[in-house]
TORBA-666106 format. One line per 10 residues: number of its first residue (from 1); for each residue x, z, y of N, C-alpha, C. Coordinates in steps of 0.02 Angstrom, whole numbers, plus 50000, padded with zeros to 5 digits. Layout:
<recs>
NUM = X/Z/Y/X/Z/Y/X/Z/Y  ...;
</recs>
This chain:
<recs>
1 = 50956/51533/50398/50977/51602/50409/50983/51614/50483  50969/51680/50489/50953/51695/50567/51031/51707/50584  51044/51756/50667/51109/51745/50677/51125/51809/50642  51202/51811/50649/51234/51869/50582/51227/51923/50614  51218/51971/50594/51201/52031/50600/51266/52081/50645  51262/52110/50695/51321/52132/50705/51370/52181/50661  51328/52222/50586/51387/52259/50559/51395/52208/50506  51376/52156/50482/51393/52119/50452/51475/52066/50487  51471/52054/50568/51506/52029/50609/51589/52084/50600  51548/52144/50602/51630/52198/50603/51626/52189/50532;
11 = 51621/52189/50488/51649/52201/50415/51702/52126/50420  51651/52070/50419/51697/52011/50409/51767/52010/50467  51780/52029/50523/51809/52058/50545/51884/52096/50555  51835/52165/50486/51890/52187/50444/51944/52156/50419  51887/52114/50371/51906/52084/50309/51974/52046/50319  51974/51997/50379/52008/51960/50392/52084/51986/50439  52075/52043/50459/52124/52081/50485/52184/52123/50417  52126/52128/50375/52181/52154/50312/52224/52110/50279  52164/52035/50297/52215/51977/50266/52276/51965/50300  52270/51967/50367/52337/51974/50396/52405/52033/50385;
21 = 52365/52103/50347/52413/52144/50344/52440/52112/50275  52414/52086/50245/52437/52074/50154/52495/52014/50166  52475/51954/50230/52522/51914/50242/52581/51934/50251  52581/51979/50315/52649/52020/50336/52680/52057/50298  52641/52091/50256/52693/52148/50195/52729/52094/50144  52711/52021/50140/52752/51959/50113/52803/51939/50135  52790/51936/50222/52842/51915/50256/52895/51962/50262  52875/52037/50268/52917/52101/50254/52958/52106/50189  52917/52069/50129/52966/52088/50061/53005/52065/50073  53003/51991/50111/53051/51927/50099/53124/51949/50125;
31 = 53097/51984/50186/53148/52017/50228/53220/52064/50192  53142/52097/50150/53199/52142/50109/53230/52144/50061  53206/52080/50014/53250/52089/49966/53322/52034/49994  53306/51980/50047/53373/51967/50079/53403/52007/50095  53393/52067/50114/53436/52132/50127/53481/52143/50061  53431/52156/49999/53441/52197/49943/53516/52130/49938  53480/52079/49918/53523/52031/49911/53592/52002/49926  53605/52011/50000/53669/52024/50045/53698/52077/50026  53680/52132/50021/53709/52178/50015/53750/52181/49936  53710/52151/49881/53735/52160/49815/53785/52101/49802;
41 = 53747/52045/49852/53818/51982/49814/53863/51989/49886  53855/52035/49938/53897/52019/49978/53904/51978/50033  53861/51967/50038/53844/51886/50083/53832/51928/50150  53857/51947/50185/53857/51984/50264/53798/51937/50290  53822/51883/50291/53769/51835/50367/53708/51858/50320  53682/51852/50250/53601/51861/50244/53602/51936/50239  53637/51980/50218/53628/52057/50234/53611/52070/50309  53657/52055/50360/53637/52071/50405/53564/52039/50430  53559/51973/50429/53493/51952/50452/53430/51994/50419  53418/52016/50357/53379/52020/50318/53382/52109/50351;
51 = 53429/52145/50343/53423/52203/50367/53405/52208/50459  53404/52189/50493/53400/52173/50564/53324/52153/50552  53322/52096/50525/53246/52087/50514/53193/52111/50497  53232/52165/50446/53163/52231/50420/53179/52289/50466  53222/52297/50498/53230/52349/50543/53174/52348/50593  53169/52314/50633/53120/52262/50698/53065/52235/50691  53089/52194/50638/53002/52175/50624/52969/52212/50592  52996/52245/50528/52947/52295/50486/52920/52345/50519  52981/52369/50587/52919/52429/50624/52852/52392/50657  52890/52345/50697/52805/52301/50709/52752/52283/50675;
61 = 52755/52279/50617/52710/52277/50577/52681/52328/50558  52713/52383/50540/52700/52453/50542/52636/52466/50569  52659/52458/50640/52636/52474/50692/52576/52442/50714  52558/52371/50682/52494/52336/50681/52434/52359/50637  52498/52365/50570/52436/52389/50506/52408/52439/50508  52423/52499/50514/52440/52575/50534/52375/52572/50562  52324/52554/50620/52247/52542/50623/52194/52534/50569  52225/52464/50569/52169/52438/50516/52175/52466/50462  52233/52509/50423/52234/52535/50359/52217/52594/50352  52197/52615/50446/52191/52691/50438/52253/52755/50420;
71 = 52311/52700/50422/52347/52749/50414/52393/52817/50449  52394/52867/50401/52407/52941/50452/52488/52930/50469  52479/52975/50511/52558/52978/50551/52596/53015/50518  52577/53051/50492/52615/53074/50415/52656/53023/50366  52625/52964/50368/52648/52906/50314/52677/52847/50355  52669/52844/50415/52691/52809/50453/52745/52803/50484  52745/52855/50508/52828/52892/50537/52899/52867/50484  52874/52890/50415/52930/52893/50397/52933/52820/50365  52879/52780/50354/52891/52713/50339/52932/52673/50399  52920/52697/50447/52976/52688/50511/53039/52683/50505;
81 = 53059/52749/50462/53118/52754/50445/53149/52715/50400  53104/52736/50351/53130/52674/50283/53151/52616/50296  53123/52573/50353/53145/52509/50371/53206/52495/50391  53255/52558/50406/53314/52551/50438/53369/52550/50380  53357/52576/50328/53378/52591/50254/53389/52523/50217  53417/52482/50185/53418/52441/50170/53389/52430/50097  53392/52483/50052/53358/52459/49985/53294/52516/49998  53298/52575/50035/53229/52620/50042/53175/52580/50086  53183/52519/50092/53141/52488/50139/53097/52446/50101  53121/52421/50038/53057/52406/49993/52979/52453/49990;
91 = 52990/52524/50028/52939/52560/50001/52897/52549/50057  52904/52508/50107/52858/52477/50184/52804/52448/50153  52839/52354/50122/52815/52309/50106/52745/52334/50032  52788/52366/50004/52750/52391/49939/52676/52422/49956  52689/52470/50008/52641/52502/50027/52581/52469/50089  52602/52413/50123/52568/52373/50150/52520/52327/50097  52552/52301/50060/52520/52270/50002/52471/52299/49965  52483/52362/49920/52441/52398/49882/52368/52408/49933  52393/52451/49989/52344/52472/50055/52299/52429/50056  52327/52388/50067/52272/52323/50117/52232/52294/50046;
101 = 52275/52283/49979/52198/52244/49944/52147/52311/49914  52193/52363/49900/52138/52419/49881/52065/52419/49944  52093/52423/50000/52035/52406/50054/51988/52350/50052  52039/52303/50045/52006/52248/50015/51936/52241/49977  51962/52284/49919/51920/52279/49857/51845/52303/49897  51860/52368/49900/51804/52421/49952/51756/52378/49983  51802/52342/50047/51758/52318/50103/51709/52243/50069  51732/52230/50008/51709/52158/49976/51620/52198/49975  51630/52259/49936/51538/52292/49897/51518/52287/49963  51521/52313/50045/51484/52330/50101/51477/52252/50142;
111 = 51512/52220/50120/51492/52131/50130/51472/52110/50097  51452/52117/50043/51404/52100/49986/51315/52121/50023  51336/52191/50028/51252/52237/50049/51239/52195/50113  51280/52176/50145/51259/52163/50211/51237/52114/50204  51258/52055/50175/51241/51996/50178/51185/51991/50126  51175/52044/50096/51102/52040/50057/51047/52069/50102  51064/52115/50133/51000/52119/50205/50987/52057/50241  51047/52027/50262/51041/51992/50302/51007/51941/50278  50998/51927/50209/50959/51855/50175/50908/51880/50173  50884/51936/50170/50810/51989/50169/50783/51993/50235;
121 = 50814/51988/50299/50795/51974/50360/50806/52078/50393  50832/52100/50352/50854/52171/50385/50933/52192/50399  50914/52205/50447/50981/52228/50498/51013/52294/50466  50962/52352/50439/51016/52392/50410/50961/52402/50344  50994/52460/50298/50951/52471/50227/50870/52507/50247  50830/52480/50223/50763/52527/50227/50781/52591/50243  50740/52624/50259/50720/52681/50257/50712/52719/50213  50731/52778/50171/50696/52794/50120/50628/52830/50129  50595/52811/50084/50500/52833/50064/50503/52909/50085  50448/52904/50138/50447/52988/50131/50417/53023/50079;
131 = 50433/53090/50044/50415/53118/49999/50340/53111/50007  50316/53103/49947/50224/53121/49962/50227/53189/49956  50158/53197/49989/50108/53237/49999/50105/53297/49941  50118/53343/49931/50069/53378/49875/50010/53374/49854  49983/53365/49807/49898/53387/49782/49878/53429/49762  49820/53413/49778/49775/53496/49736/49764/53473/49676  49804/53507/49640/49791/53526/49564/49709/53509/49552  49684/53470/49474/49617/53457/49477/49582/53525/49467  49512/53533/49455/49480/53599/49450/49491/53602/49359  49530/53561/49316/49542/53572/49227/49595/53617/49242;
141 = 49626/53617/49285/49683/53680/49289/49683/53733/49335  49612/53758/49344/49607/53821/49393/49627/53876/49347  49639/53936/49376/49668/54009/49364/49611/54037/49388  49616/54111/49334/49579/54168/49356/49602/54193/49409  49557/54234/49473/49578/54283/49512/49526/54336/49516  49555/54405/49511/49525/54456/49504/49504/54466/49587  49417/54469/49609/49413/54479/49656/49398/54545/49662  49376/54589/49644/49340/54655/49621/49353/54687/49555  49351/54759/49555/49356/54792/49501/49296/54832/49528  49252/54870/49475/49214/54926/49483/49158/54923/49430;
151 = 49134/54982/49417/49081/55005/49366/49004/54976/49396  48998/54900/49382/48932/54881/49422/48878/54883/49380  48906/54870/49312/48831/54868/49265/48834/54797/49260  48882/54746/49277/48849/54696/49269/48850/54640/49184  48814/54617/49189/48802/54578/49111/48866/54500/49111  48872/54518/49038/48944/54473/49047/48921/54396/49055  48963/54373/49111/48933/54293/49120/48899/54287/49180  48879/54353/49219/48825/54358/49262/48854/54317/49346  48840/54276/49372/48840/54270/49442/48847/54301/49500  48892/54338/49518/48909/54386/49569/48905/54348/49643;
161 = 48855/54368/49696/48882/54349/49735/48912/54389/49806  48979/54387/49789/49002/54433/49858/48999/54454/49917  48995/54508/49928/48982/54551/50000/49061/54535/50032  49084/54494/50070/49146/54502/50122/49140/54561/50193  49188/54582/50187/49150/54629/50256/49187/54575/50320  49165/54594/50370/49170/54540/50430/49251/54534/50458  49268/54479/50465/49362/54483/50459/49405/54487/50416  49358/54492/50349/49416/54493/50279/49396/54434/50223  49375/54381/50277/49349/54322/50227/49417/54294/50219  49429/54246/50172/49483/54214/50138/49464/54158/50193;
171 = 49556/54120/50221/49514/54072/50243/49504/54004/50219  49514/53993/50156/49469/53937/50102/49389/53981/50096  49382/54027/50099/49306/54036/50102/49260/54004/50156  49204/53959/50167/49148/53957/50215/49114/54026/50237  49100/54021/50290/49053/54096/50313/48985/54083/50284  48951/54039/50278/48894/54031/50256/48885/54056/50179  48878/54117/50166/48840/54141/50106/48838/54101/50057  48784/54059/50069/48769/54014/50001/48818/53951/49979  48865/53953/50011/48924/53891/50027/48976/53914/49987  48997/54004/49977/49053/54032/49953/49078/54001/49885;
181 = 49129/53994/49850/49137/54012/49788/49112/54034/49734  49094/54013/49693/49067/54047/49618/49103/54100/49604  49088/54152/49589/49136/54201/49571/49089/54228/49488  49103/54263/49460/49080/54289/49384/49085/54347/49375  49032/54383/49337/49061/54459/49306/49094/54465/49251  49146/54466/49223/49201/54467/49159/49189/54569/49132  49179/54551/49082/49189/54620/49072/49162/54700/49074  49104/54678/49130/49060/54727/49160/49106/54757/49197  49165/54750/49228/49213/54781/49274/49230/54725/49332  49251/54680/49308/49295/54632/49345/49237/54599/49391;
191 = 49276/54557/49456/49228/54509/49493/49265/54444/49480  49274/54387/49465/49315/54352/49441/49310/54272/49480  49354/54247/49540/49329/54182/49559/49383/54141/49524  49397/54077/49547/49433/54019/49521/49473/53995/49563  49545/53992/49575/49567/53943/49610/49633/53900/49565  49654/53845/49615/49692/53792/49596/49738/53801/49650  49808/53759/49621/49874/53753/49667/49860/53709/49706  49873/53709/49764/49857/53659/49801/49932/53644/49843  49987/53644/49808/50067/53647/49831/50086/53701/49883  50069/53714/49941/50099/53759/49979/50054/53854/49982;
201 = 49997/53858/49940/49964/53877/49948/49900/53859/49883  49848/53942/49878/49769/53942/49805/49718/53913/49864  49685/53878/49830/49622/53864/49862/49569/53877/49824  49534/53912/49822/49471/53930/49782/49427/53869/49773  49405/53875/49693/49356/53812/49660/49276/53807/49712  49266/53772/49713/49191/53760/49751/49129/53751/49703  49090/53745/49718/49018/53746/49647/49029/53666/49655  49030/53631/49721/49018/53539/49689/49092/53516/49675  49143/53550/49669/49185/53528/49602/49185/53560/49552  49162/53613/49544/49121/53635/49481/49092/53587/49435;
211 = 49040/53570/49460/48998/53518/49448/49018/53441/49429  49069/53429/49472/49097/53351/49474/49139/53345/49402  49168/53428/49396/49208/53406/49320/49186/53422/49283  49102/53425/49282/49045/53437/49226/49062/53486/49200  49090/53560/49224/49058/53625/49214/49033/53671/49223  48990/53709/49208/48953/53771/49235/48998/53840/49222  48970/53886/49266/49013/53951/49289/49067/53989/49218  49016/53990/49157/49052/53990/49102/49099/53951/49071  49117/53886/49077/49158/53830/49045/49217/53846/49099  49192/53824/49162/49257/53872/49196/49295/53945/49206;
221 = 49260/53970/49152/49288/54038/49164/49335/54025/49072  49303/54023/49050/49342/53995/48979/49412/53963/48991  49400/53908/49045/49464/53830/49048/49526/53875/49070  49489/53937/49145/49536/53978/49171/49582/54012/49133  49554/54063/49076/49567/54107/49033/49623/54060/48993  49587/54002/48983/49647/53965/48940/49697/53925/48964  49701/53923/49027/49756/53932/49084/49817/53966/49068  49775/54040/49101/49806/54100/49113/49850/54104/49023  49841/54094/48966/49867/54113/48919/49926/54058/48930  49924/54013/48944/49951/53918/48941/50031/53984/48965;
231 = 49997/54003/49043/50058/54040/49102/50097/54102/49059  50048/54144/49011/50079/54191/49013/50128/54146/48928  50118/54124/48879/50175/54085/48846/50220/54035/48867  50211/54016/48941/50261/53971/48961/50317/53999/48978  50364/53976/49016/50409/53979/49061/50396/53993/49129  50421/54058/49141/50459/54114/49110/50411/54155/49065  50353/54152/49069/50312/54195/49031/50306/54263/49044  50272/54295/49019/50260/54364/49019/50318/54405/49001  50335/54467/49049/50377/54491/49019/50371/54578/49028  50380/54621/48996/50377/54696/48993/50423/54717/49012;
241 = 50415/54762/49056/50442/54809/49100/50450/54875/49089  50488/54910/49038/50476/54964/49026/50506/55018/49072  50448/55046/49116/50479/55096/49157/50443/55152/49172  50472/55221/49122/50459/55283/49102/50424/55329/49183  50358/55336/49176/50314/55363/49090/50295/55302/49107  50287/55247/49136/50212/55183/49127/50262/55124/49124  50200/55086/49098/50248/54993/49104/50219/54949/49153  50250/54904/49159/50232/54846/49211/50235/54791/49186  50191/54738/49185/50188/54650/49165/50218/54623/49234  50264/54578/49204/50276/54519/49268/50249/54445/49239;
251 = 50227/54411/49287/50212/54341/49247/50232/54289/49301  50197/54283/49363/50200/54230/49417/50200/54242/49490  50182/54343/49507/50204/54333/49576/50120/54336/49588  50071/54294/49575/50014/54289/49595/49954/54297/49519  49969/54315/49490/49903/54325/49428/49928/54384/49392  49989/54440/49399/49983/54494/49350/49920/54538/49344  49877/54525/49396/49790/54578/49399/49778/54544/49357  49760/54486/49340/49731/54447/49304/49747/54476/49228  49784/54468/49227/49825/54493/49125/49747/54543/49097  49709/54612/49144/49677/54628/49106/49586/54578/49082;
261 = 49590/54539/49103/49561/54484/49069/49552/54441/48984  49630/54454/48973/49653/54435/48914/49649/54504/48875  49573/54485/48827/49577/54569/48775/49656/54546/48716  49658/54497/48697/49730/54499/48649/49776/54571/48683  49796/54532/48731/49856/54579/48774/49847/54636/48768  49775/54682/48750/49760/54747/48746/49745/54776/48684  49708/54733/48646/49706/54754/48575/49749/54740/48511  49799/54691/48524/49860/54683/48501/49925/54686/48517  49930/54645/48558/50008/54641/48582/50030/54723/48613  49997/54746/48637/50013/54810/48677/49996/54885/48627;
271 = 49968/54850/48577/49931/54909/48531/49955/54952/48532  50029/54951/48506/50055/55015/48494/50079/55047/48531  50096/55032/48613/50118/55082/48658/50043/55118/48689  49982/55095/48678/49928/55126/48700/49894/55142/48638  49923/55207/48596/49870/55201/48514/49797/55231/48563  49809/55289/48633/49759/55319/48621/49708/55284/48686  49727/55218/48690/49683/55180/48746/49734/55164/48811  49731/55136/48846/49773/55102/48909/49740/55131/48957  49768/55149/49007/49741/55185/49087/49775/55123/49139  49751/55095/49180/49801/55038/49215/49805/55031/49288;
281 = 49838/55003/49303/49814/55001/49375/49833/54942/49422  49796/54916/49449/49801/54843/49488/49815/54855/49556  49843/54878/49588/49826/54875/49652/49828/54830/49708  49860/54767/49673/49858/54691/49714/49860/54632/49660  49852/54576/49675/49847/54538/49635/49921/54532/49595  49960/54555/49625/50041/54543/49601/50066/54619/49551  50035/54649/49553/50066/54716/49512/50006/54723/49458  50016/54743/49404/49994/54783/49350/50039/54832/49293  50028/54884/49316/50064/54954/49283/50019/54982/49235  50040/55010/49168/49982/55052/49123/50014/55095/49077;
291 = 50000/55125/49072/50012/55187/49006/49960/55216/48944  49975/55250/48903/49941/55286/48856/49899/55328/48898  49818/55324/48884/49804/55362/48917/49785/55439/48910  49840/55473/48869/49841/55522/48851/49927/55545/48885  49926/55508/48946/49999/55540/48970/49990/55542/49034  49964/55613/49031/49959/55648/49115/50008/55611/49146  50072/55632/49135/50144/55599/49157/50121/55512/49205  50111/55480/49144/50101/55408/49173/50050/55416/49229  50003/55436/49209/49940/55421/49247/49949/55443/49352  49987/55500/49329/50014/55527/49389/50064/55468/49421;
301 = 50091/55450/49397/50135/55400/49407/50106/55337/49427  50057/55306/49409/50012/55253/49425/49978/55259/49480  49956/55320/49496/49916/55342/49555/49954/55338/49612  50009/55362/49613/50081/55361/49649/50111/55300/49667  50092/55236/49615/50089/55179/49638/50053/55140/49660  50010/55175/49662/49932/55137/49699/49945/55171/49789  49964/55235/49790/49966/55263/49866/50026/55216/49885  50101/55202/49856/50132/55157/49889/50136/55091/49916  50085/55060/49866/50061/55006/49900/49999/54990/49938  49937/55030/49928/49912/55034/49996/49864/54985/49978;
311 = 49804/55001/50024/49767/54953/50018/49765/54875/50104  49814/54917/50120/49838/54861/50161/49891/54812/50150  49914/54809/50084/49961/54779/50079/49945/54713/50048  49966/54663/50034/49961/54586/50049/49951/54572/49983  49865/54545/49977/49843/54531/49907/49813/54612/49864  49792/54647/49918/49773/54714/49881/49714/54707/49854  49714/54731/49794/49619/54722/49752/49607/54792/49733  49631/54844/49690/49570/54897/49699/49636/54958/49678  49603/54992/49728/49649/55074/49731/49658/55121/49676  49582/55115/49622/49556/55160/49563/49609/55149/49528;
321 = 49587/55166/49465/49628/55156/49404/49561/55136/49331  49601/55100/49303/49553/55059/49238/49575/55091/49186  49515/55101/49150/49530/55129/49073/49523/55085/49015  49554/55048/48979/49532/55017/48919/49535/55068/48852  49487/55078/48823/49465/55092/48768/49427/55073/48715  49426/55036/48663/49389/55029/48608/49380/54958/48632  49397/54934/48652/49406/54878/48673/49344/54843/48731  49348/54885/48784/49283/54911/48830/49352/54927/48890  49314/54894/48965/49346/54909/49021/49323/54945/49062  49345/54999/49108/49289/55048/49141/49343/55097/49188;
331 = 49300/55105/49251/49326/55128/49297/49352/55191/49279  49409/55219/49256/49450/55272/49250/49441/55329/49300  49395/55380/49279/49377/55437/49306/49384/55494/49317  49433/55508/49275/49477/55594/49264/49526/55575/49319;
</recs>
C-alpha cells in the first residue's frame, strides 16, 4: 500500500480525538457521581473532592470537546454551568459520551470509503460519467412536416422538388438542389418532408438514410403517418380546443399542421362539428384552427388568425385557408 492519503490521515485523526473525548466524559462521570455520593451518605472529604473536581475539570473538558464535537455555544455555556451543580452535573458527562460515539459511528462509514480508495489507488471518489450525448432518433421514427400547402395538381405519392427562395433555406438543408431532402405530394395539397429528433433540435431525413433503412419515398411517408397517430394517442395526446366560432388541435408544439394529413381526424373523429365540410387554417407548423364551413362567423375568425400570426412568425407555412370536403383537400377560395 502506497502512503495514506491525506483525508484518509484527518479522518483517522478525528477518530482518535473523539476517543479521547469518550475517555474524559468517564473520568467526568467518576467525578460526579463521587459528588452525588458525598453528598447523599454525607461523606464531606469525597463530596467536596468530587464536586471541586467536576467544577474544574469538567469545564476543561468542556472546553476541549466543544471542537471536536462541534459543539454550539448554545450547549456549551450552560454545560459550564451544570458542572458547578452537584447532581445537574451528570448532564456534562452524559452528553460527552452520547456526542462523541454517535460521531463515532458517522466517522467509522467515511473511513471505511477512504480506505477503500485508498486500496483502489484513488485519492478522492471518481468523477461522475458525464451525461451522454443525445442521438438522432433512427429514420423508423421520423414525423411528417408540412412544407407547403397549395392547389398544384399534384398526383398522390408524387416527388416534389422544392423551390427555396435565397436566405430561407433550413439550415439542415444543403444548397445543392439535388442534395435536398425528399419531400412528397400528400393529398394533391400538401408538400410533405420527413424529419427526426435529434435531442436539442428536427433534422430533416436525407434520401441515403432513406435508403439505408430500406425505404422508398412512400414507405416513409406511411412509417411517418404512423408516427404522427403513435403522438396524437400518446401522452399528452391530442386535445380540442373549443373556442367559439372555430376550434384548435394541440398535440406537441411542433406537428399541429401536420393533423390535416390524418383523413380519420376529418372524416370521423371531427364529423360532427364539421357536418357541412371543415374550412382550416395552418398558419405555422404549431397552430391549426377549423370550423364548419358554412360559418361565415368562423371563417372570419380564422382569417383573423392567420393576419395575427403573420407570415413572419417562427415556423410559418401558409397564409390561405384549406377546405376539406367529401373527403378531398383544397385551397379554400370564397
Amino acid at each position: 500500500m502506497g502512503a495514506m492519503t491525506a483525508d484518509l490521515e484527518d479522518l483517522l485523526l478525528h477518530d482518535e480525538q473523539l476517543k479521547g473525548v469518550t475517555g474524559r466524559a468517564g473520568l467526568l462521570f467518576g467525578l460526579t457521581i463521587s459528588t452525588v455520593v458525598g453528598f447523599l451518605g454525607h461523606i464531606t472529604a469525597l463530596a467536596a473532592v468530587g464536586w471541586l473536581g467536576t467544577w474544574f475539570i469538567g469545564t476543561h473538558i468542556i472546553s476541549r470537546a466543544a471542537p471536536v464535537l462541534r459543539t454550539s455555544p448554545l450547549v456549551k455555556y450552560p454545560l459550564f454551568f451544570s458542572c458547578a451543580m452537584p447532581f445537574m452535573s451528570l448532564v456534562a458527562p452524559v452528553y460527552l459520551w452520547t456526542a462523541s460515539r454517535s460521531a463515532r459511528a458517522e466517522l467509522e462509514v467515511d473511513i471505511r470509503q477512504a480506505q477503500l480508495r485508498e486500496r483502489r489507488g484513488e485519492a478522492l471518489p471518481p468523477p461522475a460519467p458525464a451525461p451522454a450525448a443525445p442521438t438522432r432518433a433512427p429514420v423508423q421514427e421520423a414525423l411528417p412536416i408540412v412544407r407547403a400547402a397549395a392547389n398544384g395538381g399534384w398526383a398522390e405519392g408524387e416527388e416534389i422538388q422544392l423551390q427555396i427562395a435565397p436566405g430561407q433555406l433550413p439550415p439542415d438543408m444543403p444548397n445543392d438542389p439535388g442534395m435536398m431532402p425528399p419531400t412528397r405530394a400528400a393529398a394533391g395539397v400538401f408538400v410533405v418532408g420527413y424529419h427526426v429528433d435529434a435531442g436539442s433540435h428536427w433534422t430533416s431525413v436525407g434520401r441515403d438514410e432513406m435508403r439505408k433503412a430500406g425505404m422508398n419515398l412512400n414507405a416513409l411517408h406511411r412509417q411517418a403517418l404512423g408516427n404522427l397517430m403513435k403522438l396524437v394517442k400518446g401522452k399528452p395526446g391530442l386535445r380540442l380546443v373549443d373556442h367559439p366560432p372555430y376550434y384548435g388541435l394541440l398535440l406537441d408544439g411542433d406537428h399541429e399542421a401536420c393533423l390535416v394529413l390524418l383523413d380519420g381526424l376529418w372524416d370521423h373523429l371531427f364529423a360532427d362539428k364539421i357536418p357541412n365540410g371543415a374550412v382550416v387554417a395552418i398558419p405555422s407548423r404549431d397552430v391549426l384552427a377549423f370550423c364548419d364551413a358554412n360559418s361565415a362567423e368562423g371563417i372570419a375568425a380564422l382569417r383573423a388568425a392567420n393576419r395575427r400570426i403573420g407570415p413572419d412568425a417562427k415556423g410559418a407555412l401558409f397564409q390561405g385557408l384549406l377546405l376539406r370536403r367529401e373527403g378531398r383537400w383544397s385551397v379554400f377560395e370564397s
